[in-house]
N, C-alpha and C positions, 0 to 999 in steps of 0.2 A: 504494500500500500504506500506511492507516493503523496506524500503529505508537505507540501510548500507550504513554506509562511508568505501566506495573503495578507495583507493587512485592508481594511476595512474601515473607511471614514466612517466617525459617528452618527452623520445622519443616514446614512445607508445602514449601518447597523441597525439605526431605533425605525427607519422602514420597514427592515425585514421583519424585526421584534413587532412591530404592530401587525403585518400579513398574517403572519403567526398565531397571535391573541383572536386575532380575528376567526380563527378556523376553529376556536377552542369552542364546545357544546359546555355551557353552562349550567349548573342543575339549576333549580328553580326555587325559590324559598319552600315550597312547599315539600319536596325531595325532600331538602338536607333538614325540613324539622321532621320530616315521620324517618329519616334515617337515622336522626339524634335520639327520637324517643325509641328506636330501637333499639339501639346501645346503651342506653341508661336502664331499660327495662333488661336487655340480658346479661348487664354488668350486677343488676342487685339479685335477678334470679338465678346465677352462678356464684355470688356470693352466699346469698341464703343456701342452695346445695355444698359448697362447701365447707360450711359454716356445721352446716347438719353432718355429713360426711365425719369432720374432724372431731364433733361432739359422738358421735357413736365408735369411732377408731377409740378415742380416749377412755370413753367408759368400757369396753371392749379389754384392752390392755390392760386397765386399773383392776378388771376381777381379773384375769390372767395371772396380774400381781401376787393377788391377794391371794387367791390357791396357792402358788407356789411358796407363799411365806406360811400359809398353814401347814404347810407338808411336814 
């Protein structure tokens, strides 16, 4: 891959940068709020699973304990 250094006047750069912006498909306010409330909704629902998860491991282990220290 030959790669020359081109050098590039600023205003031709910030032409090309706008062509660019231009082609970009924007979501729409309404997208990114039901895609916000979808991450907020499956960040506290995998929090409460492993929240539940860690409390049953714990008390699981804690009688495990407790027999082996009765033996």
């Amino acid at each position: 891959m030959n790669i020359e250094n081109k050098k590039t006047n600023p205003a031709q750069f910030v032409r090309q940068v706008r062509q660019e912006i231009s082609k970009v498909t924007w979501a729409t306010r309404r997208d990114v709020l039901i895609s916000s409330a979808i991450v907020i909704l499956l960040i506290f629902l995998f929090s409460i699973f492993f929240l539940l998860t860690d409390q049953i491991w714990s008390f699981a282990i804690n009688k495990i304990i407790e027999i082996g220290a009765n033996l």
